[in-house]
Backbone as CSV, one residue per row, in Angstrom:
resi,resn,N_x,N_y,N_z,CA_x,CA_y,CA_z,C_x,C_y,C_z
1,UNK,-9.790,6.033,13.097,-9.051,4.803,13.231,-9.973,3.754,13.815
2,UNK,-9.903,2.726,13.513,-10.538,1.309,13.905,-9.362,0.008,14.081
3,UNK,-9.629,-0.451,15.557,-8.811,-1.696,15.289,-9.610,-3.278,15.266
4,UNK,-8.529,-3.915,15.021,-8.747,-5.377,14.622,-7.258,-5.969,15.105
5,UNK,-7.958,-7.378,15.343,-6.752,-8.698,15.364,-6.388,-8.621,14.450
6,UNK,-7.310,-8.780,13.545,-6.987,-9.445,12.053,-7.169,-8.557,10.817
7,UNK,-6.646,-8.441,9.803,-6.549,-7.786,8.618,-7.894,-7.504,8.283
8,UNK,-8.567,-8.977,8.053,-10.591,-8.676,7.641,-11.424,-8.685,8.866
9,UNK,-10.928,-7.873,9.389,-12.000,-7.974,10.506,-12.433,-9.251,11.219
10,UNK,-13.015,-8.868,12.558,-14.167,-7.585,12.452,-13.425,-6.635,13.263
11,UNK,-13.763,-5.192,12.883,-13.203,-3.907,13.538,-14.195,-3.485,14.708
12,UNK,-13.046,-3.036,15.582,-13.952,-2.372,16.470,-14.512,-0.729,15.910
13,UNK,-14.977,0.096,16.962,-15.545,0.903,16.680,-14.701,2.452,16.046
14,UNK,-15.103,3.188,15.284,-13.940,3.790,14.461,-14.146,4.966,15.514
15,UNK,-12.667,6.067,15.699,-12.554,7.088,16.498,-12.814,8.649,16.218
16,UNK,-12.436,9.076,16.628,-12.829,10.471,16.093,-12.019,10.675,14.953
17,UNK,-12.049,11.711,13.998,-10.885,11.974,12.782,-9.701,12.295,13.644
18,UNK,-8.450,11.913,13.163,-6.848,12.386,13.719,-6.514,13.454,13.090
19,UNK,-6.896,13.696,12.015,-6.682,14.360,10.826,-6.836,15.929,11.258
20,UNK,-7.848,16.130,12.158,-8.273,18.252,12.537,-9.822,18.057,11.338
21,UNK,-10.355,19.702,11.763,-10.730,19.780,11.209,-11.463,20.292,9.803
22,UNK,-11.027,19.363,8.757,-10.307,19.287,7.108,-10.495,18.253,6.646
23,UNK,-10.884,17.947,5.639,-10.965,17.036,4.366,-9.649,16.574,4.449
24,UNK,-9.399,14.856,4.935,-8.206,14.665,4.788,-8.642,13.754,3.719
25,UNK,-6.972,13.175,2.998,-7.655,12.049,1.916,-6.220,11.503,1.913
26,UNK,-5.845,10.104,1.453,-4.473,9.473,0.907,-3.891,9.175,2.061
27,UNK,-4.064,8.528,3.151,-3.297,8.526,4.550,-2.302,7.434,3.990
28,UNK,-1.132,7.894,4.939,-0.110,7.087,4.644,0.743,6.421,6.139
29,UNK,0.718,5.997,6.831,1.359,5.976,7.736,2.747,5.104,7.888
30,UNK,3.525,5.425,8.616,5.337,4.801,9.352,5.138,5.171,10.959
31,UNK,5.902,4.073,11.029,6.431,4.012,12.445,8.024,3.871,12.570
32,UNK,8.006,5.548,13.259,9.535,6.048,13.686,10.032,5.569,14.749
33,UNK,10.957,4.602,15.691,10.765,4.840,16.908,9.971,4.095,17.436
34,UNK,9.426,5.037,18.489,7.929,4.858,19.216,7.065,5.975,19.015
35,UNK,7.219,6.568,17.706,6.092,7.177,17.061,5.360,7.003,15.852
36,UNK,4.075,7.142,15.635,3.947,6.928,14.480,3.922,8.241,14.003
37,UNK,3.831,8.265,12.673,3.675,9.029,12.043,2.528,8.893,10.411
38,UNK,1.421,9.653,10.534,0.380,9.699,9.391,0.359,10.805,7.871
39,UNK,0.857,10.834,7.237,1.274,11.447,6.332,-0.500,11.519,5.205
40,UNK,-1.062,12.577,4.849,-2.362,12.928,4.409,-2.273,13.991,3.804
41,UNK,-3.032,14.400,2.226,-3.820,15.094,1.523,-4.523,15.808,2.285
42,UNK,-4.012,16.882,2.135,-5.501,18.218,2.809,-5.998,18.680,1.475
43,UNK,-6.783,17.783,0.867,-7.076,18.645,-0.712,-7.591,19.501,-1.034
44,UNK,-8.350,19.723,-0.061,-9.442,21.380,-0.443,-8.224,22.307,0.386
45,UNK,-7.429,22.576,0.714,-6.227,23.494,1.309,-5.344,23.623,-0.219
46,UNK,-4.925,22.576,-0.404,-4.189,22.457,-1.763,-2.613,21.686,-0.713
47,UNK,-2.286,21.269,0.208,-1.169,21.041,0.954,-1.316,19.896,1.707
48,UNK,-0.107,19.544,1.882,-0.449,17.839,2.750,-0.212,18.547,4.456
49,UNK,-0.559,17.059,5.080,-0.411,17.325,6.260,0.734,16.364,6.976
50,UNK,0.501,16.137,8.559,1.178,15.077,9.113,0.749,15.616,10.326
51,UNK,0.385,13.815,11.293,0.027,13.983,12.639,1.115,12.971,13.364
52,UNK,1.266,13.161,14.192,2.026,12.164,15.257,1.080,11.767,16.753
53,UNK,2.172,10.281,16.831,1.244,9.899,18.161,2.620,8.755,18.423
54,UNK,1.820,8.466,19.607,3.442,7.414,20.145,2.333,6.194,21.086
55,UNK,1.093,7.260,20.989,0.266,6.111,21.631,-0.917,5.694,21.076
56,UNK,-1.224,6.477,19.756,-2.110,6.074,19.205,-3.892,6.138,19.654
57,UNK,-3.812,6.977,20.312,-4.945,7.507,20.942,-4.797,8.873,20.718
58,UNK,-3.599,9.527,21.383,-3.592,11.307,21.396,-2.849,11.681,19.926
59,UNK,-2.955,12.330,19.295,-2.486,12.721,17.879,-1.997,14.447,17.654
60,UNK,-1.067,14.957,17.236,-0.644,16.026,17.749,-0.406,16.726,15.874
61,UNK,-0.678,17.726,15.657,-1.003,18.235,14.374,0.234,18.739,13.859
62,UNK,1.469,18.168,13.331,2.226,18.966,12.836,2.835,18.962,11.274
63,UNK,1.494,19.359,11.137,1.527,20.267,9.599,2.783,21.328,8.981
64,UNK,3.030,21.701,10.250,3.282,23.354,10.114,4.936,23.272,9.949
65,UNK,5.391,21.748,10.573,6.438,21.546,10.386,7.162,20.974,9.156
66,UNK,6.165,20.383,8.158,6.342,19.678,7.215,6.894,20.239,6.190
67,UNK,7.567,20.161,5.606,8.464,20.839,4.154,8.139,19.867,3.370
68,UNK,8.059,19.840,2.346,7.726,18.868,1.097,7.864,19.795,-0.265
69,UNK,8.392,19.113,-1.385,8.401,19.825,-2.449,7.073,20.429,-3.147
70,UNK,6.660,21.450,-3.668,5.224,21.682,-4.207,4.517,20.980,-4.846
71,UNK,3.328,20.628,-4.955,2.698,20.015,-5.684,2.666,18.461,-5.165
72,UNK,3.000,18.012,-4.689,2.866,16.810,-3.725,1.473,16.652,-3.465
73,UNK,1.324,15.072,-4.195,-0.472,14.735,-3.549,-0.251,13.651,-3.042
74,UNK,-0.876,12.826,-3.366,-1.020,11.118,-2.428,0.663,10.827,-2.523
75,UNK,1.030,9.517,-1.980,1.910,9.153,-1.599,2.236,8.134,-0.677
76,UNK,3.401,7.576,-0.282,3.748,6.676,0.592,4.893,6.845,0.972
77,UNK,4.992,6.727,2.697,6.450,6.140,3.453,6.632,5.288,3.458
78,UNK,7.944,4.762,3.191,8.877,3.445,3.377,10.081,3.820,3.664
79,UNK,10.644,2.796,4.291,12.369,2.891,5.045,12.856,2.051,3.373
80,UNK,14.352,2.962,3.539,15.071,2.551,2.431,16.543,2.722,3.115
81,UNK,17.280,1.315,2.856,18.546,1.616,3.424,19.629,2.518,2.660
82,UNK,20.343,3.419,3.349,20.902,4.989,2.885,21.576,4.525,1.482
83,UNK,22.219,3.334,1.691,22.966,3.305,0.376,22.154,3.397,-0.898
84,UNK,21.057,2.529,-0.260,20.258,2.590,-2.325,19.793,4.372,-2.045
85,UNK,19.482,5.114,-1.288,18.811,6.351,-1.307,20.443,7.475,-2.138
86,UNK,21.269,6.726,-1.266,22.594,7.844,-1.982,22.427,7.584,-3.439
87,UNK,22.337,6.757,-4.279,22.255,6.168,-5.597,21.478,6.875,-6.325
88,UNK,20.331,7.230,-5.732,18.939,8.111,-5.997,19.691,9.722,-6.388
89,UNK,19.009,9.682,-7.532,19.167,11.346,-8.189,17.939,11.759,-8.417
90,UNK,17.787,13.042,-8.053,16.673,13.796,-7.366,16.325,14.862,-8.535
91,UNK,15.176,14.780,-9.370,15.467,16.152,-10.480,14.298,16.875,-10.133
92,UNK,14.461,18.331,-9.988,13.258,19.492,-9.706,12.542,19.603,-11.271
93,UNK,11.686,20.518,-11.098,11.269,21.416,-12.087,9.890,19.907,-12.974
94,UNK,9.452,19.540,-11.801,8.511,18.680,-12.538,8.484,17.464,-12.931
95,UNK,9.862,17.032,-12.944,10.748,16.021,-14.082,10.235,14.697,-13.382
C-alpha cells in the first residue's frame, strides 16, 4: 500500500505486501463499517483470498473464512441497495 492526497500523486513510500506470503493479483477493496476489507486472486493456489484491517496498517488474513462460488477470479465489491439485489436471479452450473 502507498498513500497520497491526491489520486496522481506523489505517493509516499509503498508497505510491506498485506496480502501473506503468495502471489496476490486483482485487489479489490470496500469499506464495511470501520473495516476495510481487500478482496484478491491467489493465482498460483488456484483460490481467492481476503484481508481485513480497521486501521490500515495491521491486516489480519482471513482467507479461511471466505466461501465464494468455484472458479471465481478477478472481481469487484460494491454496495447495492437489497431491493435491486432481491430482483437479481442467481444461476449455478457456469451460466
Amino acid at each position: 500500500m502507498a498513500f497520497s492526497e491526491r489520486a496522481d500523486g506523489p505517493y509516499g513510500p509503498a508497505s510491506a505486501p498485506i496480502t501473506g506470503d503468495y502471489w496476490a493479483e486483482g485487489p479489490s477493496a470496500i469499506r464495511i463499517g470501520d473495516t476495510w476489507f481487500v478482496y484478491f486472486d491467489k493465482y498460483q493456489l488456484g483460490r481467492y483470498g481476503v484481508v481485513t484491517s480497521t486501521d490500515m496498517v495491521r491486516w489480519k488474513d482471513r482467507s479461511d473464512e471466505l466461501n465464494l462460488p468455484a472458479g471465481v477470479r478477478h472481481g469487484t465489491a460494491f454496495r447495492v441497495e437489497k431491493r435491486i439485489l432481491d430482483g437479481v436471479s442467481v444461476r449455478g452450473g457456469g451460466q
